[in-house]
C-alpha positions as CSV (number, residue, x, y, z in Angstrom):
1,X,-22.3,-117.3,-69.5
2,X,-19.2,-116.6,-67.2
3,X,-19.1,-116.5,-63.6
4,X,-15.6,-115.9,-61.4
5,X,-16.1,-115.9,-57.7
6,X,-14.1,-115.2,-54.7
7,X,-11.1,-115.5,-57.3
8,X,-7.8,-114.8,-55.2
9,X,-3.8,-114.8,-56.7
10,X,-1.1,-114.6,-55.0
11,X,2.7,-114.1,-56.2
12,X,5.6,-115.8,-53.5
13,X,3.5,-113.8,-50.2
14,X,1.6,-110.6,-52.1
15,X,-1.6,-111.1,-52.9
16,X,-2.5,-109.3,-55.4
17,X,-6.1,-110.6,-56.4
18,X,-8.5,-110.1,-52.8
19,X,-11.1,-112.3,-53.5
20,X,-12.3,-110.7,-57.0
21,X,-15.7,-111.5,-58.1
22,X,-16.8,-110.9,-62.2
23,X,-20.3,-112.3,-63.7
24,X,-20.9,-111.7,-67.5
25,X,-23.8,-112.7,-69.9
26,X,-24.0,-114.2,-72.8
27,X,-25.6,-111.3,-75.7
28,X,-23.9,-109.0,-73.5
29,X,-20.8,-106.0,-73.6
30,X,-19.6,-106.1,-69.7
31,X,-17.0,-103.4,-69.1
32,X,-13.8,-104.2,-66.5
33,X,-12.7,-100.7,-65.1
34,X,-9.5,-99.8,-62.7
35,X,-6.4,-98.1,-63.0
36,X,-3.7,-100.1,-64.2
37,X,-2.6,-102.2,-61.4
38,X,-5.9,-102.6,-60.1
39,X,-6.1,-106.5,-61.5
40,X,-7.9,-106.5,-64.3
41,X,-5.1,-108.0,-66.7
42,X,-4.3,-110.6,-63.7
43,X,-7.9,-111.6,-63.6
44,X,-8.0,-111.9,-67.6
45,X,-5.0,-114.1,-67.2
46,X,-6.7,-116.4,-64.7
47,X,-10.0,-116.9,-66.8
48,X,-7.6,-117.5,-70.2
49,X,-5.8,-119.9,-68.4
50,X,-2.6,-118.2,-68.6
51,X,-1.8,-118.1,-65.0
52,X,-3.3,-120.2,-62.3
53,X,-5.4,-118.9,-59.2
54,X,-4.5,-120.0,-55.5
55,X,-8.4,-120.1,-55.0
56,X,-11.9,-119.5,-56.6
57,X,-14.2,-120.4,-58.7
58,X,-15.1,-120.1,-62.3
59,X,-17.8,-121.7,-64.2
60,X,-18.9,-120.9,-67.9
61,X,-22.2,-121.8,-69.2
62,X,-23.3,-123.3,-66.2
63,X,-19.9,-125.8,-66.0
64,X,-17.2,-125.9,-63.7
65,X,-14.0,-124.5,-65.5
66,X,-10.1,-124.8,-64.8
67,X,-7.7,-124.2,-67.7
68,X,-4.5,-125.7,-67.5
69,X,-3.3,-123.1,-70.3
70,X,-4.2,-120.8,-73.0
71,X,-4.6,-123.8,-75.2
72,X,-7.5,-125.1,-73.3
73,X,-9.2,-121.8,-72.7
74,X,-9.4,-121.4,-76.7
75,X,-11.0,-125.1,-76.7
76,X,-14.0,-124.0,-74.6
77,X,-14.5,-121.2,-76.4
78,X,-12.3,-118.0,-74.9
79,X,-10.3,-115.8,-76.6
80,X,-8.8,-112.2,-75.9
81,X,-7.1,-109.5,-77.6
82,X,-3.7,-108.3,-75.3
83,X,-3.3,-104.8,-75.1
84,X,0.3,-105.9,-75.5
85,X,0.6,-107.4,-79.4
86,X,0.9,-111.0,-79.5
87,X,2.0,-110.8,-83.2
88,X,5.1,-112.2,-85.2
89,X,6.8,-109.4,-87.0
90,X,8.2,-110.8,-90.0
91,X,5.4,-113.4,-90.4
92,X,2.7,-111.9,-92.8
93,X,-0.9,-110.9,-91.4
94,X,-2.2,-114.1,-92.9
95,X,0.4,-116.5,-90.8
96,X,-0.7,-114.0,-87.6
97,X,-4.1,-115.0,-87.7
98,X,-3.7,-118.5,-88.3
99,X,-0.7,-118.7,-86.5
100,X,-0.4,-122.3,-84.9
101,X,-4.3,-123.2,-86.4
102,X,-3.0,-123.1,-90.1
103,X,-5.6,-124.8,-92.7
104,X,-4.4,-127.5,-94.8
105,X,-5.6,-129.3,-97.4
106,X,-6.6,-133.5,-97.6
107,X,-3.3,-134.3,-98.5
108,X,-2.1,-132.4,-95.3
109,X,-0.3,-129.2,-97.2
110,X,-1.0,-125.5,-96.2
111,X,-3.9,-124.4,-97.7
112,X,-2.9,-120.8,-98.4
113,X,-5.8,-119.6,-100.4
114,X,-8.3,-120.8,-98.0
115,X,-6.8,-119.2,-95.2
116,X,-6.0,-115.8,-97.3
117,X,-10.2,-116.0,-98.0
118,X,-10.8,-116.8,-94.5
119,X,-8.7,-114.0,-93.2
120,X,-9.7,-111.2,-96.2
121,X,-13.9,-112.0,-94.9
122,X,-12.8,-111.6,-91.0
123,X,-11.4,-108.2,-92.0
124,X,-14.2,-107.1,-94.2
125,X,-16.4,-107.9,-91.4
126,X,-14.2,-105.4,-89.8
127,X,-14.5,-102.7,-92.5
128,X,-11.0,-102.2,-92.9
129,X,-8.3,-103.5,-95.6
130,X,-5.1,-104.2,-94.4
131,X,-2.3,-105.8,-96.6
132,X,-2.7,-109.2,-96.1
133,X,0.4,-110.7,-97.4
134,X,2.9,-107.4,-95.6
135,X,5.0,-108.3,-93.0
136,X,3.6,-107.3,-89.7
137,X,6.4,-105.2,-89.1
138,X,5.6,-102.7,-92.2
139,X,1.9,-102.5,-90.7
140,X,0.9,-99.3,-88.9
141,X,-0.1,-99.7,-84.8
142,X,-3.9,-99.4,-85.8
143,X,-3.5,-102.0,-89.0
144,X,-1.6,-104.2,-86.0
145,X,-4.3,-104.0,-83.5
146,X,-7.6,-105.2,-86.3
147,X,-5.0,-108.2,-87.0
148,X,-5.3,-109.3,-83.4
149,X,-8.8,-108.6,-83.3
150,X,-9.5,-110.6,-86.7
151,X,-7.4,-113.3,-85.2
152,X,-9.6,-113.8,-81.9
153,X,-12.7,-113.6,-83.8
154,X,-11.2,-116.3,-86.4
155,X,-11.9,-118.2,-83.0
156,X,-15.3,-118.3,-83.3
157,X,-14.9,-117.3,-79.3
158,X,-18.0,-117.5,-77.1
159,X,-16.6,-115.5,-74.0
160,X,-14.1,-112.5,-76.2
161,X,-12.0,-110.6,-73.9
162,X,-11.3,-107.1,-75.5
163,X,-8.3,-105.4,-74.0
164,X,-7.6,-101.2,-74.9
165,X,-9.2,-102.4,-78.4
166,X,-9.2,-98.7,-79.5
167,X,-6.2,-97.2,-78.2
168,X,-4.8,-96.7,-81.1
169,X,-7.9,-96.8,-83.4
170,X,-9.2,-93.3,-85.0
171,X,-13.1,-92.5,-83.9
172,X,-13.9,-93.5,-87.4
173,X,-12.1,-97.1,-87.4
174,X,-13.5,-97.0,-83.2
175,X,-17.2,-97.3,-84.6
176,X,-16.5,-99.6,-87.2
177,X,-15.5,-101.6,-84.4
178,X,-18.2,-101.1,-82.2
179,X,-20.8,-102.1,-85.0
180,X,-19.1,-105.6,-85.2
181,X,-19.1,-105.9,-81.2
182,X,-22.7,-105.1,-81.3
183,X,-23.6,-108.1,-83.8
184,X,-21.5,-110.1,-81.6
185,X,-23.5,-109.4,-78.7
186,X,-26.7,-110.1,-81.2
187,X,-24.8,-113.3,-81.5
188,X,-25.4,-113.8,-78.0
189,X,-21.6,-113.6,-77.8
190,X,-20.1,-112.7,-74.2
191,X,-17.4,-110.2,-74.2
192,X,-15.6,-108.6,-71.9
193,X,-14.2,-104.9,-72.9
194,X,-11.4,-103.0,-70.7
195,X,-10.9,-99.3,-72.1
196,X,-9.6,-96.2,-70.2
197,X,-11.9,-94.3,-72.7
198,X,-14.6,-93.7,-70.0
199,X,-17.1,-92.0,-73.0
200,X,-16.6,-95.4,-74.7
201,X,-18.2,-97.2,-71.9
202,X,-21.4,-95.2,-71.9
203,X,-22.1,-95.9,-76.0
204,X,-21.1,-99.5,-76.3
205,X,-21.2,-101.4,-72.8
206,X,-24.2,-103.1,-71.1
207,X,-22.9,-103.4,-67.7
208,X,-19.7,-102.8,-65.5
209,X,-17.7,-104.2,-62.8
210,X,-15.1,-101.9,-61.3
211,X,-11.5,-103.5,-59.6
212,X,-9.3,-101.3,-57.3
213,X,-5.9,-102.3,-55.9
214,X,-7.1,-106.5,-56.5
215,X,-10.0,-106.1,-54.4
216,X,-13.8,-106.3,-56.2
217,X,-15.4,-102.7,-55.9
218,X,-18.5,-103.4,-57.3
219,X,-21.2,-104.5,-60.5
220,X,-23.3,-101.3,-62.0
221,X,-25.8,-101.6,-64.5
222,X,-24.0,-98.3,-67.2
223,X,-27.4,-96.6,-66.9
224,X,-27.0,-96.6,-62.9
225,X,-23.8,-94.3,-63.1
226,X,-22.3,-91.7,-65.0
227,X,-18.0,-90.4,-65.5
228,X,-17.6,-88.9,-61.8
229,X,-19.2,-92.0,-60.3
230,X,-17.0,-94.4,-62.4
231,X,-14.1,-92.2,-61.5
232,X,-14.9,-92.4,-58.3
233,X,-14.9,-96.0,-57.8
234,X,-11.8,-96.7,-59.5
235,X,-9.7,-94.1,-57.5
236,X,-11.6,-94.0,-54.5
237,X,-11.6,-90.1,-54.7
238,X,-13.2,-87.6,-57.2
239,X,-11.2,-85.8,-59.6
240,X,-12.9,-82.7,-60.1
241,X,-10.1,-81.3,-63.1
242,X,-8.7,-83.6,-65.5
243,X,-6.8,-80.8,-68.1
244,X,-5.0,-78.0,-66.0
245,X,-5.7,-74.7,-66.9
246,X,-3.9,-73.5,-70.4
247,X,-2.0,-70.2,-69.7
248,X,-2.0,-67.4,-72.3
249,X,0.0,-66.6,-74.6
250,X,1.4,-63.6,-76.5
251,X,2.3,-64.1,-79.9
252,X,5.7,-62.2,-79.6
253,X,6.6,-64.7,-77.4
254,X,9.9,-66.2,-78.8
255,X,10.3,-69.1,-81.2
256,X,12.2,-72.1,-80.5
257,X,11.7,-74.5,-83.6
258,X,10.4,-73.0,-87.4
259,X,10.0,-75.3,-89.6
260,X,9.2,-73.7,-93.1
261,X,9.5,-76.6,-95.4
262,X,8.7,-79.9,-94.9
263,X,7.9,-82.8,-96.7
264,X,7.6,-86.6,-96.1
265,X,8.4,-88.4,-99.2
266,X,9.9,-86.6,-103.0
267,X,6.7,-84.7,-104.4
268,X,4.6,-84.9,-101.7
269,X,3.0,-81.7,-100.3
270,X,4.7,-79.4,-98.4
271,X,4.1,-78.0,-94.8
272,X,5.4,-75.5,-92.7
273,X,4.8,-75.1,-88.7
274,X,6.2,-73.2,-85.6
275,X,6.9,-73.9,-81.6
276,X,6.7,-70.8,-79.2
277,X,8.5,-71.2,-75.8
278,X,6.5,-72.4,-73.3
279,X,3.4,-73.7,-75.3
280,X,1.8,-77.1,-75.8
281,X,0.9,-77.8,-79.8
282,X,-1.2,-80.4,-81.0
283,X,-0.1,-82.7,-83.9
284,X,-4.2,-84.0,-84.6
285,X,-5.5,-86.1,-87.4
286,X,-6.6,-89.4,-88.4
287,X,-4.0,-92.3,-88.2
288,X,-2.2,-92.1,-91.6
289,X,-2.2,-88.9,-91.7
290,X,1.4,-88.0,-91.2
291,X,1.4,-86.5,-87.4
292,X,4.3,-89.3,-86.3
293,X,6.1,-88.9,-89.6
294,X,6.3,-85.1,-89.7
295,X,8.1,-85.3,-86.1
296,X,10.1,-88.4,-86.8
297,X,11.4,-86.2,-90.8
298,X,12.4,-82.9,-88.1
299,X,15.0,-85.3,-86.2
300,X,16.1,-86.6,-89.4
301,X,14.6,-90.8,-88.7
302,X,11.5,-90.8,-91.2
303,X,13.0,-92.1,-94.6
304,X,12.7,-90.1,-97.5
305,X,11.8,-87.1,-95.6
306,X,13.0,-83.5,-96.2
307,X,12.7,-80.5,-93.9
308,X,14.4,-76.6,-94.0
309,X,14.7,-76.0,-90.0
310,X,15.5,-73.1,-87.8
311,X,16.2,-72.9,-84.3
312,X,17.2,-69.5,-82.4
313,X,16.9,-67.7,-86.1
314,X,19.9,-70.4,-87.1
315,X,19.1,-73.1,-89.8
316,X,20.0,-76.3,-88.8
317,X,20.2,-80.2,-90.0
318,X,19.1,-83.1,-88.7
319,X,20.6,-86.3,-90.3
320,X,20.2,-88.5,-87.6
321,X,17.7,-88.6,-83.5
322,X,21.3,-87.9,-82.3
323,X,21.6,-84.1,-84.2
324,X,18.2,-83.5,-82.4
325,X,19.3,-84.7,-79.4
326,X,22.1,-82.5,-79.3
327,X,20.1,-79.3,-79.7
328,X,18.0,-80.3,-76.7
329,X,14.7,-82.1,-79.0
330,X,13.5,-85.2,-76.9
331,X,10.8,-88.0,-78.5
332,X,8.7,-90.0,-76.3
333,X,7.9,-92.7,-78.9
334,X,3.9,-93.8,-79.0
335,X,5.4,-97.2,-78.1
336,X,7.4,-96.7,-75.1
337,X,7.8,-100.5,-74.1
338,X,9.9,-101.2,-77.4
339,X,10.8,-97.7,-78.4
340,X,11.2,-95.8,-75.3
341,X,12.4,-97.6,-72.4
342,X,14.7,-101.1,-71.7
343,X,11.8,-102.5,-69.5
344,X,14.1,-105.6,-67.9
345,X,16.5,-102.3,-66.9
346,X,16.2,-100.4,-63.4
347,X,15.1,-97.0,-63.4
348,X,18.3,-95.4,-62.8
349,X,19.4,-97.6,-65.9
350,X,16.8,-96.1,-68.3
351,X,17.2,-92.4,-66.6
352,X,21.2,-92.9,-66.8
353,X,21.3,-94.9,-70.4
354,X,22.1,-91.9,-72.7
355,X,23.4,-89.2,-69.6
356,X,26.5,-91.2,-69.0
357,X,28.7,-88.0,-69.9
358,X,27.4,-86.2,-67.1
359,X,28.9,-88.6,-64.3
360,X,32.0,-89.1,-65.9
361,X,35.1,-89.0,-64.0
362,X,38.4,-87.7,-64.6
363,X,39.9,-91.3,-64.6
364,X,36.6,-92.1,-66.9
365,X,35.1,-94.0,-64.2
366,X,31.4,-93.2,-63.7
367,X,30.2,-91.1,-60.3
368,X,28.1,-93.9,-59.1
369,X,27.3,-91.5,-56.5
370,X,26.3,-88.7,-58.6
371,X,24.6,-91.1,-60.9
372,X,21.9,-91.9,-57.9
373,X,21.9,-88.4,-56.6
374,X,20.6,-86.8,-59.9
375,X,18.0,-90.1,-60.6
376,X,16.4,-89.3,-57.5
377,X,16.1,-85.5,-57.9
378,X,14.5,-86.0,-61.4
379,X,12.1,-88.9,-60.1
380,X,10.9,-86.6,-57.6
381,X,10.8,-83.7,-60.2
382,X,8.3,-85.8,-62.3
383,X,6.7,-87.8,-59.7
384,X,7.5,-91.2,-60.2
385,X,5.8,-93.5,-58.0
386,X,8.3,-96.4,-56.9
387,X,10.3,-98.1,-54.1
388,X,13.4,-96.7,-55.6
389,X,15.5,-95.9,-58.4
390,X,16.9,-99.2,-58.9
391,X,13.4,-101.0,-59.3
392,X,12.7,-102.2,-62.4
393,X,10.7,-100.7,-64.7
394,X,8.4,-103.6,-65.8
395,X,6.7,-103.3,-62.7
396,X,6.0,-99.9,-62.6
397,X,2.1,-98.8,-64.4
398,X,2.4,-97.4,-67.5
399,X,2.0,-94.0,-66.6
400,X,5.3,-94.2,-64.0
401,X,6.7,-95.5,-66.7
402,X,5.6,-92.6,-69.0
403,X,7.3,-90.3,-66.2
404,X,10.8,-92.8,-66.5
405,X,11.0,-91.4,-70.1
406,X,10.4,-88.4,-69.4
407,X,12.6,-88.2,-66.4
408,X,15.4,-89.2,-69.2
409,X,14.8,-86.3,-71.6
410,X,14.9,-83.5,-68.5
411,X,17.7,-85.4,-66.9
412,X,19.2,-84.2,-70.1
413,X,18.3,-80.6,-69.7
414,X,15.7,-80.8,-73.0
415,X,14.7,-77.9,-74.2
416,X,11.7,-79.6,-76.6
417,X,9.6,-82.5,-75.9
418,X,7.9,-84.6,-78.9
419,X,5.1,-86.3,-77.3
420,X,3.2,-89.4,-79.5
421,X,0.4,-90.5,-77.8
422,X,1.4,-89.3,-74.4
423,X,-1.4,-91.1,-72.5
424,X,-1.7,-94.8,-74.6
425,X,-2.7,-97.2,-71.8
426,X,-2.6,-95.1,-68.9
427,X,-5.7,-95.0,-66.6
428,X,-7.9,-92.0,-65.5
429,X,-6.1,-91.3,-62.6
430,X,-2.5,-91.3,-64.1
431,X,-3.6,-89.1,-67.0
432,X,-3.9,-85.9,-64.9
433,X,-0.9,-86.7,-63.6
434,X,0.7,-86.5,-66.9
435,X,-1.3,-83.7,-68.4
436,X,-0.1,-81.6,-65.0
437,X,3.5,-83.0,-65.6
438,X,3.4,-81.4,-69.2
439,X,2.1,-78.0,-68.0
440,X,4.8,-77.9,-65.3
441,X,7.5,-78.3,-68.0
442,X,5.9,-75.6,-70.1
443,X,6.0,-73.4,-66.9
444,X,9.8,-74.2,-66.5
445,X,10.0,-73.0,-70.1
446,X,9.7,-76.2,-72.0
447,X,8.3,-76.4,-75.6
448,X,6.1,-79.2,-76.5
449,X,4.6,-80.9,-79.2
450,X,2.0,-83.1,-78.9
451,X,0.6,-86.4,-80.8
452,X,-2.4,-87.3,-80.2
453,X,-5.3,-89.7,-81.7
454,X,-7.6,-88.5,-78.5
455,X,-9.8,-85.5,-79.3
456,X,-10.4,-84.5,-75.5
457,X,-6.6,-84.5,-74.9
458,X,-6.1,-82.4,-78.2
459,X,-8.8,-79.7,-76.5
460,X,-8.0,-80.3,-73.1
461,X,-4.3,-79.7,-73.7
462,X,-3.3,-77.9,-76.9
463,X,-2.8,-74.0,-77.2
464,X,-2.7,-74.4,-81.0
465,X,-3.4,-77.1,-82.7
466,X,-2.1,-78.3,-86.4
467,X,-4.1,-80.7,-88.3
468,X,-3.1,-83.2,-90.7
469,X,-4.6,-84.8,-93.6
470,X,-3.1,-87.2,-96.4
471,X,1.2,-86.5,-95.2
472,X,0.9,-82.5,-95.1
473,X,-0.9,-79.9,-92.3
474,X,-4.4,-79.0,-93.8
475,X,-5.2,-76.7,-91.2
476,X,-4.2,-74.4,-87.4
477,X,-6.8,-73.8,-84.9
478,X,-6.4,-72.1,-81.7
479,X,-7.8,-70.6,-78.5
480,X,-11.6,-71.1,-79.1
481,X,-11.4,-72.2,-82.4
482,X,-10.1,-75.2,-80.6
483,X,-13.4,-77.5,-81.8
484,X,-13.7,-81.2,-82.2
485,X,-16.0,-79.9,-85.1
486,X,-13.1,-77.8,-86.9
487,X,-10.7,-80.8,-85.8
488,X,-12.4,-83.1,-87.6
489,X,-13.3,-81.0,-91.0
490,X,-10.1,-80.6,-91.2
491,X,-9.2,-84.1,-90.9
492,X,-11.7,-85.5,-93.1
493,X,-12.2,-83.0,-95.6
494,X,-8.6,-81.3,-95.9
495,X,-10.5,-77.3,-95.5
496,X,-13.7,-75.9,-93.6
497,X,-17.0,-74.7,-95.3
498,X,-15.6,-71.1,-94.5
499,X,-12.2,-71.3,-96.1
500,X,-13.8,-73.2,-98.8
501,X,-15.9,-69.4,-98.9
């Protein structure tokens, strides 16, 4: 169906596309692995006609192919899913999916109820319901991301290029989706899936092709290799640990946030949960389930939300992020492009943005000099990987610019880190980086609390673990009660079999 060879991109004099080779066949689920950076998005962008290749060839269904844009890549058939949203917020999920292909009538009017039954059957086939008529800004990350599937498939795309589809997709809604890939591939449908998930690769993907640093590694059959070997070619080196080791914990050990009553919206259940100094907790549970809300109601920014907190054995109040701020509680937002970062800003910039105090003069005049000094102690503190501290930060990988944000909150001598999906987008390699990242600020007597949709980083990572269900905690696990069984009772049932007892 698809066939790219010796495809080669250059930018002014990098190249950053070595002659990258990628054949896919129709009725098939071809995998594209690498860490970020390793050219998978650039060589998405050349097949979709979205940016042009100095040389190579492409040919689909036999045919010579050379799109002069997007436009024309839809026309033959193409479509793909950014892991970045393509989606108009204030338009409704309806306008999304039609967005620029908008039904009309013969009389040439807008044909509102055909689209609305168009787009309602495309999400069905899904197997999820998502207001169709809501703004796309009132719609969850998850509800966001089947909108931008239902919208490629509303293409009726031959070759469907599937970008992180499930990053921020529970296992439940995750299967759904891989049910209505596999019909596409009955289809004899031609897609093309990149995932950092490696365990997704192994239970929905036919074959693989593996990209490192723009160059073409190599074409595996999934049965040929197994999680090492993938590992292995997309690093070039084996990483033997991915979690680091959890340390243990005594239960005197002294608290630094109690929160004894808390609840999300007026007669809603109520919750109650504790950080120790020095631990790492879980926040687990299904999207929806209140995880996000429950940290965003302690620093006072979740509407509606009410919450009795104590911190050091003193009740405070948060009314407002900057209460939190001020008694050392940091959030690294789940969407750290928009939320967490100014990504046309340097590094310094981002570190510096809410630390001005610090490097203020007598004369008010900010310490340019002291501003650098103490960006590039912190970068080195958390490892950022860059020419300098005045790069900018849209051209760092996603997990340097994970360690920007973080940089930020130590730079500001935090004392409590909110995590939300601490690893969203981030490759293999760059994950362990951050997992060991987050131990080393436990170590240096750091709390943190942790939001995660991915089950192995809830395990791998948490020392206790609180899970939610329906806006309120249903249920604390810990040391080897730990289980992606227990987990996920909890989650789906509210109790286990034994409380239940």
């Amino acid at each position: 169906m698809l066939e790219m060879k010796d495809i080669r991109k250059s930018f002014g004099k990098v190249e950053v596309l070595h002659g990258v080779e990628l054949d896919v066949r129709a009725g098939e689920i071809h995998a594209l692995l690498g860490e970020n950076g390793a050219g998978k998005s650039t060589l998405m962008k050349v097949l979709c006609g979205i940016i042009q290749p100095s040389s190579g060839t492409m040919t689909i269904e036999g045919k010579a192919r050379h799109f002069a844009n997007y436009d024309e890549a839809i026309a033959a058939g193409v479509g793909i899913v950014f892991q970045e949203f393509s989606l108009i917020p204030h338009l409704s999920a309806v306008e999304n999916i039609f967005l620029a292909r908008e039904m009309t009538t013969r009389l040439g009017l807008l044909d509102r109820r055909a689209m609305r039954r168009r787009a309602k059957a495309l999400l069905e086939e899904l197997g999820v319901d998502v207001p169709l008529n809501a703004p796309i800004s009132r719609l969850s990350v998850a509800e966001q991301q089947f909108i931008e599937i239902a919208k490629a498939l509303s293409l009726d795309a031959r070759i469907l290029v599937l970008d992180e589809p499930t990053a921020t997709l529970t296992p439940n809604e995750a299967d759904r989706l891989f049910v209505v890939l596999r019909e596409l591939r009955r289809k004899g449908v031609a897609i093309v899936f990149i995932s950092h998930h490696l365990e997704e690769i192994f239970e929905i993907c036919d074959r693989i092709t593996v990209l490192r640093d723009g160059e073409y590694i190599g074409s595996r059959d999934v049965s040929e290799v197994d999680i090492d070997g993938l590992v292995e070619m997309m690093v070039g080196r084996r990483i033997e640990q991915t979690f680091p080791p959890k340390p243990d914990h005594h239960p005197d050990t002294e608290t630094v946030l109690e929160v004894d009553r808390i609840q999300l919206k007026p007669g809603g259940p109520v919750s109650s949960f504790h950080l120790r100094k020095g631990e790492i907790i879980g926040f687990s549970g299904l999207v929806g389930s209140g995880r996000t809300e429950t940290a965003l109601t302690v620093l006072g920014a979740h509407p509606g939300g009410k919450c009795r907190t104590r911190m050091g054995g003193e009740e405070v109040s948060f009314g407002e992020p900057a209460d939190g701020l001020a008694r050392g509680i940091g959030l690294l937002p789940e969407n750290r492009k928009e939320q967490g970062l100014i990504t046309s800003f340097s590094i310094l910039s981002n570190i510096s943005i809410n630390n001005y105090a610090k490097y203020v003069t007598a004369r008010f005049l900010i310490d340019l000099k002291k501003e650098l000094t103490s960006t590039r102690e912190v970068m080195e503190k958390v490892h950022v990987k860059a020419g300098g501290p005045h790069d900018r930060v849209d051209t760092l990988s996603g997990g340097n610019q994970q360690k920007v944000v973080v940089a930020r909150w130590i730079n500001h001598d935090m004392n409590i880190l909110i995590f939300d999906e601490p690893t969203r987008g981030i490759d293999v390699g760059a994950k362990a980086e951050i997992y060991q990242l987050m131990r080393e600020l436990t170590e240096q007597g750091c709390s943190i609390i942790m939001i995660s949709s991915e089950l192995p980083e809830v395990l791998g990572m948490s020392d206790r673990v609180y899970v939610f269900r329906n806006g309120a905690i249903v249920g604390e696990v810990q040391g080897d009660d730990i289980t992606s069984e227990k987990i996920m009772t909890y989650a789906t049932t509210g109790r286990l079999e034994e409380d239940a007892a």
